[in-house]
PyMOL CGO cylinders between C-alpha atoms (Angstrom):
from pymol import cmd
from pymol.cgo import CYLINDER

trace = [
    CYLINDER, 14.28, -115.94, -83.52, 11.58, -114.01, -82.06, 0.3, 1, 1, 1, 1, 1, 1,
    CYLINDER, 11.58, -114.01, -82.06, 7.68, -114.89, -82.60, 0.3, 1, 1, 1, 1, 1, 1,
    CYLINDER, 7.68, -114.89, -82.60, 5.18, -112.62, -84.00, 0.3, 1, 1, 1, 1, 1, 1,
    CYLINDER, 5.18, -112.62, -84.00, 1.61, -112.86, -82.68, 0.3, 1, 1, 1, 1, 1, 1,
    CYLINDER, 1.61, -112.86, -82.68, -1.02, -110.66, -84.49, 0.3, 1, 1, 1, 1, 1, 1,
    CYLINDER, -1.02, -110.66, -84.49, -4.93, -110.21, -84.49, 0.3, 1, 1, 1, 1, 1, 1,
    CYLINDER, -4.93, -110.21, -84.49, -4.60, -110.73, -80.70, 0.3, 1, 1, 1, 1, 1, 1,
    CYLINDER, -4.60, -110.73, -80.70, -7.85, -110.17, -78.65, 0.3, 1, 1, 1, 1, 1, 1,
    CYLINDER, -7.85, -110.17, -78.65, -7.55, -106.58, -76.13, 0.3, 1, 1, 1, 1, 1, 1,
    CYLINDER, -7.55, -106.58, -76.13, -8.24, -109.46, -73.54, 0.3, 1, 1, 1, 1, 1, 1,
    CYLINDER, -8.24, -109.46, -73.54, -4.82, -110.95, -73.91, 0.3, 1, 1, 1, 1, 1, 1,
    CYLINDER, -4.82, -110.95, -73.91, -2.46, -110.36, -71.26, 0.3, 1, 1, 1, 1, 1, 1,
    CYLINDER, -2.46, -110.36, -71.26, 1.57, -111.38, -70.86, 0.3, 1, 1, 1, 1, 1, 1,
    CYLINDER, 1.57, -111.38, -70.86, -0.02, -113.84, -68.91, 0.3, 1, 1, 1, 1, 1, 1,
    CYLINDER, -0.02, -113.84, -68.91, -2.01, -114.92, -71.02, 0.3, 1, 1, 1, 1, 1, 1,
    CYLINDER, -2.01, -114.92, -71.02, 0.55, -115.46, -73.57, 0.3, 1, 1, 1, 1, 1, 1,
    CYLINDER, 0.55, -115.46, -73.57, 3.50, -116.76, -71.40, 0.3, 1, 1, 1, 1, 1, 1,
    CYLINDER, 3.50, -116.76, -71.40, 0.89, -119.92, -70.36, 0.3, 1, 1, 1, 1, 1, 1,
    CYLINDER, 0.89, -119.92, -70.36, -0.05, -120.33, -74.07, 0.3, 1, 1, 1, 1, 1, 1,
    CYLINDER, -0.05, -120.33, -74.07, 3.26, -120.56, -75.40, 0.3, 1, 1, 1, 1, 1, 1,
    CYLINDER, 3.26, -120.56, -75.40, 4.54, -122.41, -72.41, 0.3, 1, 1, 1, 1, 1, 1,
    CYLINDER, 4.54, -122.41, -72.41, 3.14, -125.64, -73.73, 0.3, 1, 1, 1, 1, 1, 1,
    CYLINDER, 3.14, -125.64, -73.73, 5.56, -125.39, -76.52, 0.3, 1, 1, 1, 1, 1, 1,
    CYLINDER, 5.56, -125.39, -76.52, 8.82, -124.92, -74.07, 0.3, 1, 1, 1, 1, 1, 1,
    CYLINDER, 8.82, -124.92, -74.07, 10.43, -121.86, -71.86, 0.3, 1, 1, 1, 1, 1, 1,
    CYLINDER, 10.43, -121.86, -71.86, 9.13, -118.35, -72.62, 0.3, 1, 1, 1, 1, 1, 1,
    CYLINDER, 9.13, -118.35, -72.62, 12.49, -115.79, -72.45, 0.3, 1, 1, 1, 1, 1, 1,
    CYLINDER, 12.49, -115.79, -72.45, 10.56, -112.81, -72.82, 0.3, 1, 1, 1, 1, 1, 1,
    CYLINDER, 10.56, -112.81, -72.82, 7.03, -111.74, -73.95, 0.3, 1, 1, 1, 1, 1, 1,
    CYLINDER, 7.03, -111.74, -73.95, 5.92, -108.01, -74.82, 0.3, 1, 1, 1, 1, 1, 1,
    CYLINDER, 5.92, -108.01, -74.82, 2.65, -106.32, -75.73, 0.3, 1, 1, 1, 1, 1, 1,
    CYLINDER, 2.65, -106.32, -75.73, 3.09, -103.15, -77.27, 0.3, 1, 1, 1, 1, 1, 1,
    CYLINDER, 3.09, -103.15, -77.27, 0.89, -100.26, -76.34, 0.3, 1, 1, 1, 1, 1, 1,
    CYLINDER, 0.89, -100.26, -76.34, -0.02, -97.50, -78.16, 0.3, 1, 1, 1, 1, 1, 1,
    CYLINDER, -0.02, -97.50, -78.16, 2.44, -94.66, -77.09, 0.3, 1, 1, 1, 1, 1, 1,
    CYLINDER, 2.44, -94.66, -77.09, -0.79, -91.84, -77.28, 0.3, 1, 1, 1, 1, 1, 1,
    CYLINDER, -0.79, -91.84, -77.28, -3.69, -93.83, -75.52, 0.3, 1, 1, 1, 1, 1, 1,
    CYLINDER, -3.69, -93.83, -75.52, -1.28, -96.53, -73.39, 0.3, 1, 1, 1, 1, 1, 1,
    CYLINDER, -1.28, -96.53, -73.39, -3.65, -99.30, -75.22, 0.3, 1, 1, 1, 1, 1, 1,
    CYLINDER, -3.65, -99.30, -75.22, -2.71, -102.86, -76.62, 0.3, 1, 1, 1, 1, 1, 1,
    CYLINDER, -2.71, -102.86, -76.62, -2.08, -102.43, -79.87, 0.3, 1, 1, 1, 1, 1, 1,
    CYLINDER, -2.08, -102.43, -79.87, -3.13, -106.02, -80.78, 0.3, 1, 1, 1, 1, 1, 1,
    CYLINDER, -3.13, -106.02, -80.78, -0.15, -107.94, -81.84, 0.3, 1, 1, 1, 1, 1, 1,
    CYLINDER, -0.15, -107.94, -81.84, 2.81, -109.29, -79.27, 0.3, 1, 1, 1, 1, 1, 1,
    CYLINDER, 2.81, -109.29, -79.27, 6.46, -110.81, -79.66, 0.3, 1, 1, 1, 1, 1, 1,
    CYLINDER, 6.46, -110.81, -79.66, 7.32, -114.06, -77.79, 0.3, 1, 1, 1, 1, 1, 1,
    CYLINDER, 7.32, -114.06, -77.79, 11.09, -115.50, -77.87, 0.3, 1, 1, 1, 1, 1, 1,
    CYLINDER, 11.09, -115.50, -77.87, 11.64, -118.73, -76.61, 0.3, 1, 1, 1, 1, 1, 1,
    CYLINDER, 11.64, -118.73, -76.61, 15.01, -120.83, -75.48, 0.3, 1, 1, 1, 1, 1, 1,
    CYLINDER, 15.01, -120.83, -75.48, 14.97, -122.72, -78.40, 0.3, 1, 1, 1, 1, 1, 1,
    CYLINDER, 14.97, -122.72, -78.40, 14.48, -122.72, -82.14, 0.3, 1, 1, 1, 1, 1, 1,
    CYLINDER, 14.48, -122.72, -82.14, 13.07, -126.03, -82.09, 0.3, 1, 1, 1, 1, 1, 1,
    CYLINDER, 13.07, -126.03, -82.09, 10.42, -124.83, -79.93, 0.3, 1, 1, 1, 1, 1, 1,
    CYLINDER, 10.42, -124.83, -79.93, 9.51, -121.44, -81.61, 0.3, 1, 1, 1, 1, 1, 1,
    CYLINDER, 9.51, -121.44, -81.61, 9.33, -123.30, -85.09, 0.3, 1, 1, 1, 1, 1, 1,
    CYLINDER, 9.33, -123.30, -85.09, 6.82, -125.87, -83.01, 0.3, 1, 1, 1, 1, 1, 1,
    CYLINDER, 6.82, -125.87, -83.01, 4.71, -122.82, -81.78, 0.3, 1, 1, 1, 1, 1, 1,
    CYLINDER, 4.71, -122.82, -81.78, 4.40, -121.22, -84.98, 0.3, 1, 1, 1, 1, 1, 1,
    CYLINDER, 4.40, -121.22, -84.98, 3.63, -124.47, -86.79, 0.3, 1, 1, 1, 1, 1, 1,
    CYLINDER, 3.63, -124.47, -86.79, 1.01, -125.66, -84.46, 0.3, 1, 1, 1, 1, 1, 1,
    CYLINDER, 1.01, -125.66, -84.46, -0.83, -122.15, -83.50, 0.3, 1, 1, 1, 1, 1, 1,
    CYLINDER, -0.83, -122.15, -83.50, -0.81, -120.46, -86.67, 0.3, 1, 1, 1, 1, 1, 1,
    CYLINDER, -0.81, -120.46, -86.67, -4.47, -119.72, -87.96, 0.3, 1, 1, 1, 1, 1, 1,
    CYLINDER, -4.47, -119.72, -87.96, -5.73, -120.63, -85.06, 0.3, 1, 1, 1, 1, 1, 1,
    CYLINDER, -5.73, -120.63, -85.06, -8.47, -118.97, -82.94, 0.3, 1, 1, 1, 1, 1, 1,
    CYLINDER, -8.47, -118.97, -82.94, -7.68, -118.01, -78.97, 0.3, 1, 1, 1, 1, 1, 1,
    CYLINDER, -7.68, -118.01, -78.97, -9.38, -115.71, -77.16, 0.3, 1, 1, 1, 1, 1, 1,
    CYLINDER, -9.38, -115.71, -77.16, -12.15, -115.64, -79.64, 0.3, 1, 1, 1, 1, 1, 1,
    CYLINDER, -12.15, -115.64, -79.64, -9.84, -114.33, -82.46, 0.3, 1, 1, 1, 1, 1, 1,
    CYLINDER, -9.84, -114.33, -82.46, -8.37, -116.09, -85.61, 0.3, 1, 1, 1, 1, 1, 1,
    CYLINDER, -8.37, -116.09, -85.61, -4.65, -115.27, -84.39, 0.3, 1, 1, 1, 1, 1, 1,
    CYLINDER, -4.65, -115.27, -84.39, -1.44, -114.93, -86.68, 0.3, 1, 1, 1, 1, 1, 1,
    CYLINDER, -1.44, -114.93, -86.68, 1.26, -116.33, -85.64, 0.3, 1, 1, 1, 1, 1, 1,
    CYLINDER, 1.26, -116.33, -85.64, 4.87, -116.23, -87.65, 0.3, 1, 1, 1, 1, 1, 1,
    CYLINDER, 4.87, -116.23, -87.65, 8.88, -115.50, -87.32, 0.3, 1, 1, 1, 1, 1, 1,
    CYLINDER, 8.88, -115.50, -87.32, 8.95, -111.84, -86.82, 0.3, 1, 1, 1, 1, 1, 1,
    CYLINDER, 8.95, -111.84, -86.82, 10.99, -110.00, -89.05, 0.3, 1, 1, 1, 1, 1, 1,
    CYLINDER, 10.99, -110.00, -89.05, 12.92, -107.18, -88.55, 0.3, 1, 1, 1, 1, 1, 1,
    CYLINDER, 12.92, -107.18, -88.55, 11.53, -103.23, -89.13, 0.3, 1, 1, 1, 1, 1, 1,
    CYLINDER, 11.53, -103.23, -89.13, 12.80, -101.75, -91.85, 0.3, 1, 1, 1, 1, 1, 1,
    CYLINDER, 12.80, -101.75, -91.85, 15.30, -99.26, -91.40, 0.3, 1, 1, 1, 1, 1, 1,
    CYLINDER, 15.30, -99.26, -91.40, 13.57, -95.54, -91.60, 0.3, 1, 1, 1, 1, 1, 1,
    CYLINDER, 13.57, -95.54, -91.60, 15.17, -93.60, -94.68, 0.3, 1, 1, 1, 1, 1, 1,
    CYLINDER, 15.17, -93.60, -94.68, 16.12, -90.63, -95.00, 0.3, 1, 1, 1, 1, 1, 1,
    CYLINDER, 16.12, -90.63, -95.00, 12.94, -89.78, -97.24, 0.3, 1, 1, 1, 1, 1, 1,
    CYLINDER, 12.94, -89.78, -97.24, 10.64, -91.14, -94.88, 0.3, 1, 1, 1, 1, 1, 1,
    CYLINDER, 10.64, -91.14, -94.88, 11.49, -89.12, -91.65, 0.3, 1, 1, 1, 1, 1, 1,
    CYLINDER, 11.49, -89.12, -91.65, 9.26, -87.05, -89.84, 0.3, 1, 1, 1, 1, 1, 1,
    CYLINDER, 9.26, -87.05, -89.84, 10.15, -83.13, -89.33, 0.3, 1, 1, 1, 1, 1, 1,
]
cmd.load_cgo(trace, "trace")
């Protein structure tokens, strides 16, 4: 299961993130997309964790909650859709 964390503040770093979800058990992996034109933070991050038990804990306990100055989302991240055929760019 992998963690999504949206409405994060520009501030936030990997870092930042890794020590925040720390509390809740061992990070595996942490990314913060950037924007592929500009090479900005696009304001949301995934977090995956050893355990289930502790990514259900993270999500339950940090979910509407403000860090960094910002009322952060935090829930299971679900896979992207599959682009069809219809939806392609040229």
């Amino acid at each position: 299961m992998t963690i999504y964390v949206g409405n994060l503040s520009f501030d936030a770093e990997v870092e930042d993130l890794q020590q925040l979800f720390a509390g809740y058990g061992t990070v595996r992996k942490c990314t913060l997309p950037l924007d592929r034109e500009t090479g900005r933070k696009r304001g949301f991050a995934f977090v995956d964790m050893s355990e289930d038990a502790e990514e259900s804990k993270a999500i339950d306990d940090l979910r509407d909650v403000e860090w960094m100055g910002r009322m952060i989302r935090v829930n299971k991240a679900e896979p992207r859709p599959a682009a069809s055929a219809g939806n392609s760019r040229w």
